[in-house]
N, C-alpha and C positions, 0 to 999 in steps of 0.2 A: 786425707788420702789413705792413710794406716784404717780407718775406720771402714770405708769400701772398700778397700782391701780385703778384708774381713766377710766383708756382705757376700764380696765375690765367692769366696770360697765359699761362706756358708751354702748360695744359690749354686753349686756345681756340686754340693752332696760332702764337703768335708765334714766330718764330724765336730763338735765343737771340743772333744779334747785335744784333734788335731789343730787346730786355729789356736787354742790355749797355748799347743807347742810351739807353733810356729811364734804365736806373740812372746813369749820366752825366750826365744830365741834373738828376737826381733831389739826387745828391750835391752838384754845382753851387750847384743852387738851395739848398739848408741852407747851404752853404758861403758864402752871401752873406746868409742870414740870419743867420748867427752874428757879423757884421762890421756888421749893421744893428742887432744886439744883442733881434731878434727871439727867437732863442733859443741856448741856451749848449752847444748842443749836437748832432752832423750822427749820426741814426741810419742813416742810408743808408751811412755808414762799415762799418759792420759786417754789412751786410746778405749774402744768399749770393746771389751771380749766375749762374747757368747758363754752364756751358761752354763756348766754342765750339765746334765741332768741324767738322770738315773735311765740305766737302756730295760726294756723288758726285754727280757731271754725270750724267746722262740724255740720251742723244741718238738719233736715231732713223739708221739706214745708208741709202743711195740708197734701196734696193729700196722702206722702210718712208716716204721721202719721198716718193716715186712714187705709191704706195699715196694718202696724205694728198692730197698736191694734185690726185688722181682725186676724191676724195671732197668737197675744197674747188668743184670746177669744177661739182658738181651743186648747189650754193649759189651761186652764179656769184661766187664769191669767188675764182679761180686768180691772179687777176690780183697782190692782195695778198700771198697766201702763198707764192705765187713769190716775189714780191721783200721778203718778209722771210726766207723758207728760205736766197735765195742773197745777201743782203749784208749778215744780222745785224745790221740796223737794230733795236731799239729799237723795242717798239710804239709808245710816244707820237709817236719821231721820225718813223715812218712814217705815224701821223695826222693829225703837222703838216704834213708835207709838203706844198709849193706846187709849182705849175708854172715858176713864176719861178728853185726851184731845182733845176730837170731839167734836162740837156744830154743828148736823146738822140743827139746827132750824135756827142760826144765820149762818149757813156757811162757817165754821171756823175749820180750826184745829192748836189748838198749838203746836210748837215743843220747849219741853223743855229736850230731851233728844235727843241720837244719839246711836245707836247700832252700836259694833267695836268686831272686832274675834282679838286676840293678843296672842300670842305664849304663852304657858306654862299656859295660863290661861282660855283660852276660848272665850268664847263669854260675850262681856262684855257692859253695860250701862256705858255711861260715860254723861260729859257735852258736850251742844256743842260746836263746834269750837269758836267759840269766843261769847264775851259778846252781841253782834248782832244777832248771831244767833238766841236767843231766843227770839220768834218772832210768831206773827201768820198770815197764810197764811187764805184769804177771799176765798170760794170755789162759781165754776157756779155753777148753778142748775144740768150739765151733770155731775159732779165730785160727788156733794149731789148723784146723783140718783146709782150711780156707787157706794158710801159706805153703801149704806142703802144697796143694792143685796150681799153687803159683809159682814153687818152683819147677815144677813138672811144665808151665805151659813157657819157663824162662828157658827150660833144657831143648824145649823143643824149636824154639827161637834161636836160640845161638848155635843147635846143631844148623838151621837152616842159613844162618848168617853166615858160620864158618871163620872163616880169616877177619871178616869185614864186621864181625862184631865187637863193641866198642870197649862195652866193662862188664863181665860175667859176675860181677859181684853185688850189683844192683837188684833189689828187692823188687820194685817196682820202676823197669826200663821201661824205653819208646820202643818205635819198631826198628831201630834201629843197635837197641842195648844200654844206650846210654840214658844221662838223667833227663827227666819229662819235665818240660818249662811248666813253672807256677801256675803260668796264666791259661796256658793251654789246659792244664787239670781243673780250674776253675771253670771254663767255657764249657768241656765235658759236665761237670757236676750240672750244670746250669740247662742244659741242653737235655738231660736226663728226667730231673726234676718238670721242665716243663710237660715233660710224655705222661708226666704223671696227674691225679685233680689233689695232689698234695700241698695242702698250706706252703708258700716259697718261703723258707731258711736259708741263711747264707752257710758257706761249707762251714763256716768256723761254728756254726750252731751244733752242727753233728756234733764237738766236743761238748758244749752243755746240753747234750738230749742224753751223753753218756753220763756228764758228771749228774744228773737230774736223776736219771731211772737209780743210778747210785745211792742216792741220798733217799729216795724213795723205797727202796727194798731196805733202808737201815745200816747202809756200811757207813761207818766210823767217818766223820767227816775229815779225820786226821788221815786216812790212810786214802781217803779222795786227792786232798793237798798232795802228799805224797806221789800219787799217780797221775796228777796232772801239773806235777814242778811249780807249784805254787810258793812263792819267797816263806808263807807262813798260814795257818790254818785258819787265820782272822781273813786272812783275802777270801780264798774258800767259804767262809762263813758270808762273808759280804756278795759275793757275787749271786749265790744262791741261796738269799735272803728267803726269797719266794716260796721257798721246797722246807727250808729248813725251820719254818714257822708253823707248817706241817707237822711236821717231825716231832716238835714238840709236844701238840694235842697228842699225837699217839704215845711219845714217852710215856705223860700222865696216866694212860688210858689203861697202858698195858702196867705200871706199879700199882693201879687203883685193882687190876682181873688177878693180878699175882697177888696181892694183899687180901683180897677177899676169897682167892680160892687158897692159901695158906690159911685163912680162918677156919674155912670148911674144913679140911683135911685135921683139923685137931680136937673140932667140938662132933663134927657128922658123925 
């Protein structure tokens, strides 16, 4: 039974580390019944779990970001998907986001919260994901120039709302001021990208199309960790195996041009 259990989920699109979790869970829970003397025995023990296997990242190059956020700005959406393409925030984090923790002077936004929709309850602020998380992303001057048009189009919203607007301190509100459901920003993302002939990435891809183009221009894979709350720079390393094996060949390439143009400069 535990076994098609399994199948089930895998045939409705679970991922196999979700199944992983769920059997962990699953085992767990026997494993504390057999101690309450509920029952004498944990069939989840035996059960077969799907395998993990390594996901290929999907990310999209300038040209096919250029493309998107053309296609975002006929939704009057640029504003967003700018500043989730270029600081690989996290959709929730970037729906929780307050004005309280923007510094467009210094070019900063903190993320100390994460927006989550959860059954029976709503939409809900929570912490984020891990004690890393909380963290702040440094913004270019195109990201800066993209939230100052955002809060000029917030000022123009809640003059027009007046009394009936909800939270004047939301980065990115509904049309109403308040915070924009997960799922509804996910249906937009999806509904956009279709308008487009761009290869389909899921939203969370934006954040490895940022952390890629990253490791591909040569920043520090420590100060990537750092900007995308990673627990440690081995994760980092690991997720973007791909790019960072790249990286390498060009290490060599560029010690091997500095080595031989320092010969030049001493013997030419």
């Amino acid at each position: 039974m535990i076994d098609d259990f399994y199948s089930e989920k895998h045939d409705e699109g679970y991922s196999p580390k979700t199944i992983k979790e769920i059997h962990n869970l699953l085992k767990n829970s026997l494993q504390q019944a057999i101690k309450w003397e509920f029952t004498n025995r944990n069939p989840a023990v035996g059960a077969t779990v799907p395998r993990i296997q390594d996901k290929i990242i999907q990310t999209w190059n300038y040209s096919q970001v250029k493309e998107f956020l053309r296609a975002a700005k006929l939704y009057k959406q640029e504003e967003f998907y700018t500043t989730a393409v270029f600081t690989g925030a996290r959709k929730g984090e970037l729906l929780a986001l307050e004005w309280k923790n923007v510094d467009l002077l210094k070019g900063r936004i903190y993320i100390k919260q994460t927006l989550a929709y959860l059954p029976k309850k709503g939409l809900v602020i929570k912490e984020p994901k891990t004690k890393m998380s909380k963290r702040y992303i440094a913004l270019s001057p195109f990201v800066v120039e993209a939230l100052k048009r955002q809060k000029e189009k917030n000022d123009i919203l809640h003059e027009e709302l007046g009394f009936y607007s909800i939270n004047k301190d939301i980065v990115f509100p509904n049309q109403v001021g308040g915070f924009i459901d997960p799922n509804n920003k996910l249906r937009e993302y999806y509904t956009i990208t279709e308008k487009t002939a761009l290869p389909k990435i899921t939203f969370h891809s934006l954040r490895h199309t940022h952390a890629t183009h990253l490791l591909e221009e040569g920043v520090n894979p420590k100060v990537v960790q750092e900007r995308f709350g990673h627990n440690n720079v081995s994760v980092t390393l690991g997720i973007y195996s791909h790019v960072t094996s790249g990286i390498q060949e060009k290490a060599a390439n560029t010690v091997e041009e500095a080595f031989l143009k320092s010969d030049c400069d001493t013997s030419c």
